[in-house]
C-alpha positions in Angstrom: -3.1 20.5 15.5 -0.3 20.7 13.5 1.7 23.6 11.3 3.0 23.1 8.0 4.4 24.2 5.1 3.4 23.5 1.6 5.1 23.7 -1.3 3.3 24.1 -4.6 4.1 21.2 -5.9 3.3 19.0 -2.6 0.9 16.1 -3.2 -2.3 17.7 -1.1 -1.5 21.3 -2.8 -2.1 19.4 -6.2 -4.8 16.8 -4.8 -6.7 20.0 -3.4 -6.6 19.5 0.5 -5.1 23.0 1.3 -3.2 25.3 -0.1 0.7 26.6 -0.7 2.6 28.0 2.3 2.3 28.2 5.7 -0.8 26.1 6.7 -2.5 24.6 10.5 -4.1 21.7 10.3 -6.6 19.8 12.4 -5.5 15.9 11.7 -7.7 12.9 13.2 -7.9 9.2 12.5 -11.4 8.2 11.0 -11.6 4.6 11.4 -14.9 3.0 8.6 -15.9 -0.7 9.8 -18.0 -2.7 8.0 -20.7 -3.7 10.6 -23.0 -5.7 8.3 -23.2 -9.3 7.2 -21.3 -9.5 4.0 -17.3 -8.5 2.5 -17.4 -5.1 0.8 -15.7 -6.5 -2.1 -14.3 -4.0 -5.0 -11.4 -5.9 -5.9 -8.4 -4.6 -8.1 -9.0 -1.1 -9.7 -7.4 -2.3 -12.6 -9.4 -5.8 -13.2 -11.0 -6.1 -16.1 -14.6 -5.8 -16.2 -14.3 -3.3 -12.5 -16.1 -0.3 -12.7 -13.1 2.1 -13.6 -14.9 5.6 -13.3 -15.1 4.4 -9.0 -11.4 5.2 -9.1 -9.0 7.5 -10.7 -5.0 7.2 -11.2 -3.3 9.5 -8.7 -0.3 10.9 -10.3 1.2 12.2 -7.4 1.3 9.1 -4.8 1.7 6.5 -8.3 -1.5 4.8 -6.7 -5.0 4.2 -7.2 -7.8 6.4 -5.4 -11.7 5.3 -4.9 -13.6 8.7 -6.0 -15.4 10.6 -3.4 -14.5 8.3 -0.4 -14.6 11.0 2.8 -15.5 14.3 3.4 -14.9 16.4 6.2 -16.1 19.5 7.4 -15.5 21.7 10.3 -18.8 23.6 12.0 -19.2 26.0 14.6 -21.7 25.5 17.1 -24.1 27.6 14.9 -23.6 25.1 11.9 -21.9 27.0 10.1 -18.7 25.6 8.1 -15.3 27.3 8.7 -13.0 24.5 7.5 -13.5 21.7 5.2 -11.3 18.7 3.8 -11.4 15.5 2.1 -9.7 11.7 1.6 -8.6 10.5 -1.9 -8.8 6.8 -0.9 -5.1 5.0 -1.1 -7.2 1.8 -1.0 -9.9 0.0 1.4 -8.5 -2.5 3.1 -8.8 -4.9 6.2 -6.8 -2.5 9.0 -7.8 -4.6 12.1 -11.2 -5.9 13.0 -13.8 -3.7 14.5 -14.6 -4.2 18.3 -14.2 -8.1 18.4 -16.2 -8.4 15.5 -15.0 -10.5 12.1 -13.1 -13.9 12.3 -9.3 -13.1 12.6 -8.2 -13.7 9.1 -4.5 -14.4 8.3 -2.3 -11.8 6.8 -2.7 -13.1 3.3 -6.7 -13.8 3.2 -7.2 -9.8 4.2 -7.9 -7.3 1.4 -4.8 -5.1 0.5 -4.5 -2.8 -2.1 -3.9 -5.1 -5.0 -7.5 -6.7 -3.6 -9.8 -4.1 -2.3 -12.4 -4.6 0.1 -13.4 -4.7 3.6 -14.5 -8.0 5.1 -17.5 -8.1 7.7 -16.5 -6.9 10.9 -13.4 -5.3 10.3 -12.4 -1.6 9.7 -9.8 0.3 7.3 -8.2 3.0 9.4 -7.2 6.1 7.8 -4.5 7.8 10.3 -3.9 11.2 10.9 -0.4 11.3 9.6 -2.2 10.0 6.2 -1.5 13.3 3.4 -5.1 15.0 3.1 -6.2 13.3 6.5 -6.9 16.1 8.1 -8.6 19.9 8.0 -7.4 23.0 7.0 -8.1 25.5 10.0 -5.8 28.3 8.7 -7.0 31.6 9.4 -9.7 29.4 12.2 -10.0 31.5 16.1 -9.7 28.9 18.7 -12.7 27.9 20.2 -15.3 24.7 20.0 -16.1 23.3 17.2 -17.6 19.9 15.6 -15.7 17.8 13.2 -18.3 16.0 10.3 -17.0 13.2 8.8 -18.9 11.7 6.3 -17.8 8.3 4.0 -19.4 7.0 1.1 -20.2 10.6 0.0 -20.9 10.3 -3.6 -22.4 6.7 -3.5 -19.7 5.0 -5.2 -20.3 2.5 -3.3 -23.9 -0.1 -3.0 -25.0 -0.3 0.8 -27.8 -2.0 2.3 -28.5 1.8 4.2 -26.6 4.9 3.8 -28.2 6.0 7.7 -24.8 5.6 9.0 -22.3 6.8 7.2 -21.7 10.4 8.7 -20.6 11.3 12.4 -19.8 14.3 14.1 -17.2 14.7 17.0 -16.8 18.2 19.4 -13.5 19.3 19.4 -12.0 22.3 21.5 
């Protein structure tokens, strides 16, 4: 849990992840492998012929984000939401490779953000110092709670099943 304070002008004021002044924020890694057979290949967002409405131009970082690439929420036991966020994707790339899976690939064959993608059996990690990687709690009592964290949200992207793309993590 950290505090903050946010400017109006601050990237995640203007990227909608909270809101000016005084804020506390629930930050967490989320790590998304790909565990099936084949790359996840998107390649440049600038290539010709690449599906340009999958990403958008953010003005504020001077970098390319993949449209509706996380969402989280924060529940109460009953279900009920009481905090939400989300994750403008910087890019999808090869962070390290996913419990032993993947071959190890050399610095240069991994996808980057000039080359998007994640090969098989690796993961992009998304840390918690990451702008927007977090959720707002402002104004949240303590207590227990469960962090939802779902990828992939608004389909941008073809999988062979969609069955895995949320999880859910207890938090105190």
């Amino acid at each position: 849990v950290q505090a903050r304070t946010f400017t109006s002008t601050a990237c995640e004021v203007q990227e909608g992840c909270t809101m000016a002044g005084d804020r506390r924020l629930l930050r967490f890694d989320l790590t998304t492998p790909n565990i099936g057979d084949a790359d996840l290949y998107l390649g440049a967002p600038t290539a010709a012929g690449r599906p340009l409405e999958m990403f958008e131009w953010g003005t504020c970082h001077m970098h390319w984000h993949l449209r509706g690439y996380a969402d989280y929420r924060l529940l109460d036991m009953a279900g009920n939401e009481v905090g939400r966020g989300h994750k403008q994707s910087f890019c999808l790339l090869d962070s390290a490779r996913y419990m032993g899976m993947g071959a190890d690939l050399p610095a240069a064959e991994r996808y980057n953000c000039g080359n998007q993608g994640i090969h098989a059996g690796w993961s992009d990690v998304y840390g918690r110092a990451l702008d927007c990687q977090y959720i707002d709690i402002t104004g949240v009592p303590a207590g227990t709670y469960r962090i939802r964290a779902r990828i992939n949200v608004e389909r941008v992207v073809a999988e062979s099943s969609y069955d895995d793309d949320e999880a859910t993590l207890t938090v105190t």
